[in-house]
TORGU-21758 format. One line per 5 residues: number of its first residue (from 1); for each residue x, y, z of C-alpha. Coordinates in nm, 3 decimals, always signed. Example, Ala and Ser with C-alpha at 12.3 -4.5 7.8 and 13.67 -1.06 7.14 Angstrom:
! TORGU-21758
1	+1.230:-0.450:+0.780  +1.367:-0.106:+0.714
This chain:
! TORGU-21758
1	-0.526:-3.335:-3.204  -0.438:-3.024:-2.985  -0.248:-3.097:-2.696  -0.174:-2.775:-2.572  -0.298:-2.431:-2.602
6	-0.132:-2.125:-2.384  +0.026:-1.727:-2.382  +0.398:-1.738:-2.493  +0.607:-1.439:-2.377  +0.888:-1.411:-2.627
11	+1.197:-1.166:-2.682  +1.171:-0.996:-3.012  +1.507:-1.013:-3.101  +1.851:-1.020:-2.913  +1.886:-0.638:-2.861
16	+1.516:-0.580:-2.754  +1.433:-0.444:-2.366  +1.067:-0.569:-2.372  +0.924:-0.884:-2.452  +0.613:-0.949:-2.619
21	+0.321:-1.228:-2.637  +0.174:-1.443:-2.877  -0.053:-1.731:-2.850  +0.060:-2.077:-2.929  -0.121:-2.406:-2.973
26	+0.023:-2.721:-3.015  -0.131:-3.030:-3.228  +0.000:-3.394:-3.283  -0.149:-3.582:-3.589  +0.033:-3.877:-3.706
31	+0.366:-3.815:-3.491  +0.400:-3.501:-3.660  +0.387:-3.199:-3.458  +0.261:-2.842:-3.542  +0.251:-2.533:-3.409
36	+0.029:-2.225:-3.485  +0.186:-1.930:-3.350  -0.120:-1.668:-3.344  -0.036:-1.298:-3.357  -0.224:-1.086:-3.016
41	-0.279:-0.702:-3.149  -0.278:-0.406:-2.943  -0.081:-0.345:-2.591  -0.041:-0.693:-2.535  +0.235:-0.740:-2.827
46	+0.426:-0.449:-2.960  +0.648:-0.724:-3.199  +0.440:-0.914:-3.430  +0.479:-1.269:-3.491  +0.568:-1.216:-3.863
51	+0.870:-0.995:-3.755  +0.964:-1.233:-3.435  +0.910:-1.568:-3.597  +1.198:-1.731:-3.629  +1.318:-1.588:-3.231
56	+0.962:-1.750:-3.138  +1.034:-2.069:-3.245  +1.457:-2.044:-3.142  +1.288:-2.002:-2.730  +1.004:-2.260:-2.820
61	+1.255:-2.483:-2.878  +1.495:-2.414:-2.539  +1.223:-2.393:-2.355  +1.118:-2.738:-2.449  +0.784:-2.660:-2.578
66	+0.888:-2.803:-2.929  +1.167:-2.957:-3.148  +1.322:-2.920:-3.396  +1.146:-3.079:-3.646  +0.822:-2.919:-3.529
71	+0.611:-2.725:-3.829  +0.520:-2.381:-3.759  +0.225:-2.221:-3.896  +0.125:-1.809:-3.837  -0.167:-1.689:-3.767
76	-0.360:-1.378:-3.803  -0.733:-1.334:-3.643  -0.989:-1.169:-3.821  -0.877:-1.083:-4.175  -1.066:-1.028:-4.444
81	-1.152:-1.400:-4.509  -1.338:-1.425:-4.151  -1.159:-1.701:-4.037  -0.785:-1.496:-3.995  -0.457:-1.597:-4.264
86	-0.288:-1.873:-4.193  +0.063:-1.937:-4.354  +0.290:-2.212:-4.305  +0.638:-2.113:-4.221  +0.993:-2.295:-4.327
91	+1.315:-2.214:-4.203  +1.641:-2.145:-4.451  +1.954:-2.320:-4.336  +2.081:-1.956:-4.149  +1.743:-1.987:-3.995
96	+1.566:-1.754:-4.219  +1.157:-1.747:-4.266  +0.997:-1.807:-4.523  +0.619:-1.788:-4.537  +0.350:-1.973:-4.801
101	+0.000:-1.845:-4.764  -0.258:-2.203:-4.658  -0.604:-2.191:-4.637  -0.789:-2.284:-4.334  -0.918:-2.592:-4.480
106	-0.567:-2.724:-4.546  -0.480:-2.633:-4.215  -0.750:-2.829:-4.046  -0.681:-3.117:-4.237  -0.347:-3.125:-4.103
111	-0.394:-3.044:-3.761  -0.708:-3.292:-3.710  -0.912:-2.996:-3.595  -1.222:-2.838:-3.707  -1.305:-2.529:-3.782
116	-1.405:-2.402:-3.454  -1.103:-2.479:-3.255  -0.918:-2.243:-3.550  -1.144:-1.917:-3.515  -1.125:-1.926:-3.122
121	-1.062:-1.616:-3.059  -0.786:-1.527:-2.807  -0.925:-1.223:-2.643  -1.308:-1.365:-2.580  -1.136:-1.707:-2.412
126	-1.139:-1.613:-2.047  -0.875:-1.870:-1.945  -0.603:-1.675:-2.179  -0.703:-1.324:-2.139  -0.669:-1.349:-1.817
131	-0.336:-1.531:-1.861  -0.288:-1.237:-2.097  -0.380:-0.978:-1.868  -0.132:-1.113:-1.529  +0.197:-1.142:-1.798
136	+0.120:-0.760:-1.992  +0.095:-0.634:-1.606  +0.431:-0.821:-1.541  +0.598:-0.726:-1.881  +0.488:-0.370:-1.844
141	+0.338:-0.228:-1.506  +0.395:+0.115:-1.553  +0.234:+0.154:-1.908  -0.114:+0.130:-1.843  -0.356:+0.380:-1.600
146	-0.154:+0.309:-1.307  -0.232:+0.599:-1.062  +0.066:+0.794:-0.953  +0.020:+0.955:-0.602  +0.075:+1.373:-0.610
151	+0.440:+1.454:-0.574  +0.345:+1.677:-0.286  +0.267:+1.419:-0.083  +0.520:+1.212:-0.157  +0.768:+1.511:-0.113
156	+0.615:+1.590:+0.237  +0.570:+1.159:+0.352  +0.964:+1.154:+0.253  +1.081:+1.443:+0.493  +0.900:+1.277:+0.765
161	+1.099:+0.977:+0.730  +1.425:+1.202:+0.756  +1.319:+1.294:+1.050  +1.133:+1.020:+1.231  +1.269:+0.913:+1.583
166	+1.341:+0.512:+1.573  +1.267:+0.269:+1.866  +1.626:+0.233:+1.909  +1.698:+0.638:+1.931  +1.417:+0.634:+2.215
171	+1.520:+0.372:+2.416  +1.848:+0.506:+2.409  +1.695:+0.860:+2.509  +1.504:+0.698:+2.802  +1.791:+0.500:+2.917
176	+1.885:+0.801:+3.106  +1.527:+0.874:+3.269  +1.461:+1.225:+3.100  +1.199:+1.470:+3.271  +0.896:+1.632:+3.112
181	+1.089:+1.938:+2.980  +1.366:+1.700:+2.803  +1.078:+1.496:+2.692  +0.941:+1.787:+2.507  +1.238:+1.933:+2.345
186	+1.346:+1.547:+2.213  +0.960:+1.529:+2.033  +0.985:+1.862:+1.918  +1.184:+1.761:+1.620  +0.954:+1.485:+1.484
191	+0.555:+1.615:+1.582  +0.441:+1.292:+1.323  +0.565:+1.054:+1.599  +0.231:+1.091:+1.799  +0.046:+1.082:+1.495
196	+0.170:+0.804:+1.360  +0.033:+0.576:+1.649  -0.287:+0.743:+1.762  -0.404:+0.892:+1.391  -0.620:+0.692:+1.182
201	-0.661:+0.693:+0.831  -0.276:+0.772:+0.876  -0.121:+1.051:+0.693  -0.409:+1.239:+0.749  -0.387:+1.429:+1.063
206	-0.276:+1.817:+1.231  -0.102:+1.814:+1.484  -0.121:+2.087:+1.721  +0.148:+2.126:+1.999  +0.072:+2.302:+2.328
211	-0.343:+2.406:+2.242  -0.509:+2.564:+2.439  -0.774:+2.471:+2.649  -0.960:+2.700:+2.901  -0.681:+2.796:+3.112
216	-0.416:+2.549:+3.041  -0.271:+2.357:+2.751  -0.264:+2.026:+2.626  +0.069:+1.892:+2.514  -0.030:+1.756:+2.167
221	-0.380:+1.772:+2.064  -0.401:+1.542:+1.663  -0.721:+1.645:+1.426  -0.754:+1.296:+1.224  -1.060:+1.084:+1.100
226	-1.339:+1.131:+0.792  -1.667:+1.254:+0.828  -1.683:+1.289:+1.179  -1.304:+1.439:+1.309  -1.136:+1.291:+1.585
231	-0.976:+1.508:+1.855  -0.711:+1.290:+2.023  -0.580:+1.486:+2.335  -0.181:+1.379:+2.435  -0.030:+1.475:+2.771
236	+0.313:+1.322:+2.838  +0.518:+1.353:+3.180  +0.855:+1.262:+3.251  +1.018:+0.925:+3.251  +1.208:+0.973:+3.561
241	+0.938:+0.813:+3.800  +0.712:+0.457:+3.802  +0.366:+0.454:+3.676  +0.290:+0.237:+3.949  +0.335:+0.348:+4.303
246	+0.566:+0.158:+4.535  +0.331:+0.041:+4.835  +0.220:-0.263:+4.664  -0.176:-0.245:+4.639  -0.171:-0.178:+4.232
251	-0.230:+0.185:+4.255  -0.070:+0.399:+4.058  +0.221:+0.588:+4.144  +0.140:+0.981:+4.266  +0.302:+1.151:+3.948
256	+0.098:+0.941:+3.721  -0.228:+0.998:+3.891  -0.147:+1.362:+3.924  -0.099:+1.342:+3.510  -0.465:+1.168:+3.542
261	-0.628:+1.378:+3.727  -0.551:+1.686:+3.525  -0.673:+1.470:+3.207  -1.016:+1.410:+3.365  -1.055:+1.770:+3.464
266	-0.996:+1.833:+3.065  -1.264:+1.577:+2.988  -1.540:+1.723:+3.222  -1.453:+2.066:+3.109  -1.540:+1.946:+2.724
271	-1.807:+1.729:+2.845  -1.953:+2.003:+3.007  -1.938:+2.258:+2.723  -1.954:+2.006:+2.422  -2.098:+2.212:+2.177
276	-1.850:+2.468:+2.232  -1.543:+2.248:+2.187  -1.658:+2.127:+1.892  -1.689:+2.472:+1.710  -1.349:+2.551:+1.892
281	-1.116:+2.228:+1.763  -1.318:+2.281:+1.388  -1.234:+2.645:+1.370  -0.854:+2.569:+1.461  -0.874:+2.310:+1.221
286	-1.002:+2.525:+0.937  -0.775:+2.836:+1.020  -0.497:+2.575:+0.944  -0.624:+2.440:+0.670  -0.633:+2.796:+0.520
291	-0.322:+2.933:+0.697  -0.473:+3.124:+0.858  -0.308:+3.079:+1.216  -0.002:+3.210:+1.364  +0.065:+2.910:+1.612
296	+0.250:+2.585:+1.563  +0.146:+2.308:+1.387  +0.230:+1.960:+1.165  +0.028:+1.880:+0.927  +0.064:+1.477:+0.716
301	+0.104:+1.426:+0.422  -0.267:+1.400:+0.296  -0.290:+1.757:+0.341  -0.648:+1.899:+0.447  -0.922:+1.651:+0.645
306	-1.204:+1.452:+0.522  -1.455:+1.581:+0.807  -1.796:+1.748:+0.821  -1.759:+2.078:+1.030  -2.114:+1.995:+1.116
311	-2.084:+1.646:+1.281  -2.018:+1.540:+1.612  -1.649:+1.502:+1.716  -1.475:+1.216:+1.893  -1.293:+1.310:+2.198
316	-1.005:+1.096:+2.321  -0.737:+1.119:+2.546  -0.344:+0.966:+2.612  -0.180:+1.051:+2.894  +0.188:+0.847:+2.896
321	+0.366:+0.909:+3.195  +0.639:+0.675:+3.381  +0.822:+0.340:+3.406  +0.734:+0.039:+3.381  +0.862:-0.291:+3.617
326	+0.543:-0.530:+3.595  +0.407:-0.558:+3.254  +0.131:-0.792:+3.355  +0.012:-0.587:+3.649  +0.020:-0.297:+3.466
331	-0.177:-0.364:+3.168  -0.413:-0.513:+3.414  -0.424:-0.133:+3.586  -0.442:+0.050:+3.276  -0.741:-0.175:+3.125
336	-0.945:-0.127:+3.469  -0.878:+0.257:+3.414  -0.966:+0.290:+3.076  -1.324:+0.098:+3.110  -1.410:+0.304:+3.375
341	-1.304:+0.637:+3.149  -1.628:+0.880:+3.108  -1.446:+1.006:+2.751  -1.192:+0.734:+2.562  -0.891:+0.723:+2.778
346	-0.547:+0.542:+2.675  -0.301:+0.535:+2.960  +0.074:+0.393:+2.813  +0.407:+0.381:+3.013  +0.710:+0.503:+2.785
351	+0.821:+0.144:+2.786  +0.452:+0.033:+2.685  +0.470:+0.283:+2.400  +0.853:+0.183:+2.297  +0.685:-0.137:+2.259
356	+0.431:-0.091:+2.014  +0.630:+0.138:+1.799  +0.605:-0.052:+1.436  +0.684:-0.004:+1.076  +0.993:+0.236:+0.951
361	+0.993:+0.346:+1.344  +1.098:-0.025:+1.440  +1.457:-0.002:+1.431
């Protein structure tokens, strides 16, 4: 009678670095115990059970799968006989094999099996392939097709981290209130920050400091998205005022709106001449892509967009600006504001954006 049938992983011998797998089932007939020890081919098993035998049965044994006194048989699948070779193995007082060939008859004699339970094959019984499968992955995970991202982009995703401003560097920085200009000059050395937050897939995304637009310039303008791009739009202003004003009817503070109001003027200008926007913030995108530019610019790790030059783009727009002393009021503000935005519109406070800073930045 079999009373157990599972996926061993063994160590070949004492000096091996890998361990290997065989398949071992159990039977009880007449308070004797058995076990067949059945060889797996192929990458599942670099030892065979014929060379690793008596180290099998040595970790059977500590493990508490058998005793002592327990009879081991080997077995091969598919040899020439069709039903694999089976031979009984005995053990030599300094625990060397020996091996007698037994025919399959014999074998289900003294098991109390038939036939059938002796030619199950390993690899076509789901339960232990996939038994198989989970311990090979464990025993080896970097021998099979595992994909290896390109060294470029690891490279470029690793000198981005060097670089990265922390929450706790920026809350230090805006401890002391620092204007616009300061602002700029403590982002210029990281241009992935923005990106980071506002790009999506991330790692793909161009940044573009200080583009132009009609007769100004945007602070930060990030090229992200597949298929159709998205054109997210940043203008920050200093952290040396409130976002909210200080008269107490929840309006906001005169800086901020004069950071809004020079936002909406940017939307209705590329509302207004869509078509030409969209050619203009492809072409940049494309003279970057094929260095063909002479301006600034930060490109992620991904390297060159997913987007179709000939789809629509998505226009969005961040303006932070200010500090904040009523979190509840002024997330009611900011939602009120952004519903009522003709183009996406995100409106953050610097402590609002310290807050939501995540990942490797949140330290």
């Amino acid at each position: 009678m079999k009373i157990s049938d599972f996926i061993f992983q063994f160590t070949p011998t004492n000096l091996s670095r890998t361990d290997s797998l065989c398949r071992v089932r159990i039977f009880l007939k007449d308070k004797v115990m058995h076990a067949l020890l059945t060889n797996i081919d192929g990458k599942y098993s670099p030892a065979s059970v014929t060379n690793s035998v008596e180290h099998i049965r040595k970790q059977l044994i500590e493990k508490g799968f058998i005793s002592d006194n327990t009879l081991i048989i080997e077995h091969y699948e598919d040899r020439l006989s069709g039903y694999g070779s089976f031979d009984s193995v005995t053990f030599g007082p300094g625990g060397s094999p020996r091996w007698e060939s037994i025919s399959i008859n014999k074998i289900s004699e003294r098991f109390g099996c038939n036939h059938q339970e002796l030619v199950d094959k390993t690899l076509e019984n789901k339960r232990l392939f996939n038994e198989l499968e989970r311990l090979h992955e464990t025993i080896r995970p970097f021998t099979t097709n595992t994909w290896i991202e390109d060294y470029a982009v690891l490279s470029r995703r690793y000198k981005i981290m060097d670089k990265a401003i922390t929450k706790s560097e920026l809350a230090e920085f805006l401890a002391d209130n620092p204007i616009e200009r300061e602002l700029a000059k403590f982002f210029k050395r990281d241009l992935a920050f923005f990106a980071d937050m506002y790009a999506f897939p991330s790692e793909e995304y161009i940044v573009v400091p200080e583009l132009k637009i009609e007769e100004g310039f945007v602070d930060y303008a990030i090229f992200s998205g597949r298929s159709r791009m998205d054109v997210t739009l940043i203008e920050i202003k200093g952290a040396n005022f409130d976002l909210m004003g200080s008269t107490g009817y929840h309006n906001f503070s005169y800086k901020t709106n004069e950071a809004l109001q020079q936002v909406r003027g940017r939307q209705g200008t590329i509302i207004r001449n869509y078509q030409k926007f969209r050619e203009y913030f492809h072409g940049i995108r494309e003279m970057i892509e094929t260095d063909k530019h002479k301006f600034e610019t930060f490109c992620g790790p991904k390297g060159k967009l997913l987007v179709d030059p000939n789809k629509d783009v998505n226009i969005r727009t961040v303006v932070i600006a200010g500090r904040s002393k009523n979190d509840l009021e002024e997330s009611i503000e900011r939602h009120n504001l952004e519903r009522n935005s003709s183009l996406p519109l995100r409106l953050e406070s610097w402590d609002s954006l310290l807050n939501k800073l995540s990942g490797q930045r949140a330290t």
